[in-house]
C-alpha positions as CSV (number, residue, x, y, z in Angstrom):
1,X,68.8,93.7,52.4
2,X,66.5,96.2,51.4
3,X,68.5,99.2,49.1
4,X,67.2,102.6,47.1
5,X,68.8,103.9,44.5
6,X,68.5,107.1,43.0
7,X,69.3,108.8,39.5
8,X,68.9,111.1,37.4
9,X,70.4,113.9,38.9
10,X,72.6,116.3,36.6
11,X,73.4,119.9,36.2
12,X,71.0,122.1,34.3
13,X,69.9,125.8,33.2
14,X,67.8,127.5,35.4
15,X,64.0,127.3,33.7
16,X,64.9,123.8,32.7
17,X,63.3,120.3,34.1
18,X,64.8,117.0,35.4
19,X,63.0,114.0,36.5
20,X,64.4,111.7,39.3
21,X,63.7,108.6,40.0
22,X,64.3,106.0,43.2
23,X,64.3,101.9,42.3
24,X,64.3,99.7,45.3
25,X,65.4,96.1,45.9
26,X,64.9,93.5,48.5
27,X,62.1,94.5,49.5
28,X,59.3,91.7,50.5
29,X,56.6,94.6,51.0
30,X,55.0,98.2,50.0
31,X,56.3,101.2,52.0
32,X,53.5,102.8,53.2
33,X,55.2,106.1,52.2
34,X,58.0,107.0,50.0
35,X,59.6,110.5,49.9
36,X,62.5,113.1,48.5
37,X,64.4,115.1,50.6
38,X,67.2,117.5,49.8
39,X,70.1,118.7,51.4
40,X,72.1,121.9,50.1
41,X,75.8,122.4,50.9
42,X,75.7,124.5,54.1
43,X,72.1,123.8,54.8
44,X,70.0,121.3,56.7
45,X,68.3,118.6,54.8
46,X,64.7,119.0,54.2
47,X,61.8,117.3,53.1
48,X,60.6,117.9,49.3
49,X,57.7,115.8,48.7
50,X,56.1,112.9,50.5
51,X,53.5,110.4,48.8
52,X,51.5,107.6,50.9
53,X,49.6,105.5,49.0
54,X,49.0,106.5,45.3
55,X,48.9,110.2,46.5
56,X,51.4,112.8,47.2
57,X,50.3,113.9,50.6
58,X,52.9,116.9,50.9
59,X,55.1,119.3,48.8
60,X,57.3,122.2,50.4
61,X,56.4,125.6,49.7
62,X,59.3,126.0,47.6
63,X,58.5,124.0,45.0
64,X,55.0,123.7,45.2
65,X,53.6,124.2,41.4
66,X,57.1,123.3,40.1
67,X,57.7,119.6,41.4
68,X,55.7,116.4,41.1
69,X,55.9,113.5,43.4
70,X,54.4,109.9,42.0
71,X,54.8,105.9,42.9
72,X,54.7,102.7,41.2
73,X,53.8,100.8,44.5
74,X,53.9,97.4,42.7
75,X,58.1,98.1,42.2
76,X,58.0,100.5,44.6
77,X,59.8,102.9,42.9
78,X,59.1,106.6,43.2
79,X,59.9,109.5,40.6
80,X,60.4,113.2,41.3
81,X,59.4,115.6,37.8
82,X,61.0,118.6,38.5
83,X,60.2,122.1,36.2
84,X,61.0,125.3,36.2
85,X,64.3,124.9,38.0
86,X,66.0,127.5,39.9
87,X,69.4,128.1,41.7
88,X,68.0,127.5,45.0
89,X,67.1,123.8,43.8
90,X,70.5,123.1,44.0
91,X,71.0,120.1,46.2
92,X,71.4,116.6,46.9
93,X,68.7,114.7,46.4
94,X,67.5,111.7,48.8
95,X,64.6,109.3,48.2
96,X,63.1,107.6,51.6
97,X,61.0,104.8,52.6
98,X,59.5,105.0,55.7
99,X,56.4,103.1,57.9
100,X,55.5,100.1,60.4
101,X,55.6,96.3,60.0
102,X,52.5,94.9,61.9
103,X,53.8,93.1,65.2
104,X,57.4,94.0,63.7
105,X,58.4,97.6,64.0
106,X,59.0,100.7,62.2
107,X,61.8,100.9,59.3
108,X,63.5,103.9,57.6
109,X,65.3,103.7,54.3
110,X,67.7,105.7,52.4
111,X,69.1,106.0,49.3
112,X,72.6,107.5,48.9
113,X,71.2,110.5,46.9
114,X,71.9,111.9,43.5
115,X,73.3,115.8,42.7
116,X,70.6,118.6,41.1
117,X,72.8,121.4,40.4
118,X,70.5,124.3,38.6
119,X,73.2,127.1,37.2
120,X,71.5,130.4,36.6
């Protein structure tokens, strides 16, 4: 059975810098994308940062410049590098694993996500 894990999450000063990372296991295959998504108490849960590939392929506006997506497809694990934190980054964190099977079907993974709290 195919299961993400994410750490890292913790609380920090504002201006400071975490990195989170996602390990997988069971899986028999590379996701052909692998992303974070937050979710903020109150708010809706949103996507952070996507990369396909070796590549990020998206970052939200918000922390464009301050966050950096980036895989190790071999393990597929993904990392989130996080600076220049700020209140509003407060959130639980979720790594994904999303994409098609050839003559199989689609799959969509979660992890059970890890706490960022930023304290200004």
């Amino acid at each position: 059975q195919v299961q993400l894990e994410e750490s890292g999450g913790t609380q920090v000063e504002a201006g400071g810098s975490l990195r989170l990372s996602c390990i997988s296991s069971g899986s028999r295959f590379r996701f052909d994308s692998m992303a974070w998504y937050r979710q903020a108490r109150g708010k809706q849960r949103e996507l952070v940062a996507t990369a396909t590939g070796n590549n990020p392929t998206y970052y939200a506006d918000s922390v464009k410049g301050r966050f950096t997506i980036s895989r190790h497809n071999t393990r597929n694990t993904v990392y989130l590098q996080m600076d220049n934190l700020q209140p509003e980054d407060t959130a639980v964190y979720f790594c994904n694993a999303r994409g098609t099977i050839y003559r199989v079907g689609d799959y969509d993974y979660w992890g059970q996500g890890t706490q960022v709290t930023v304290s200004s």
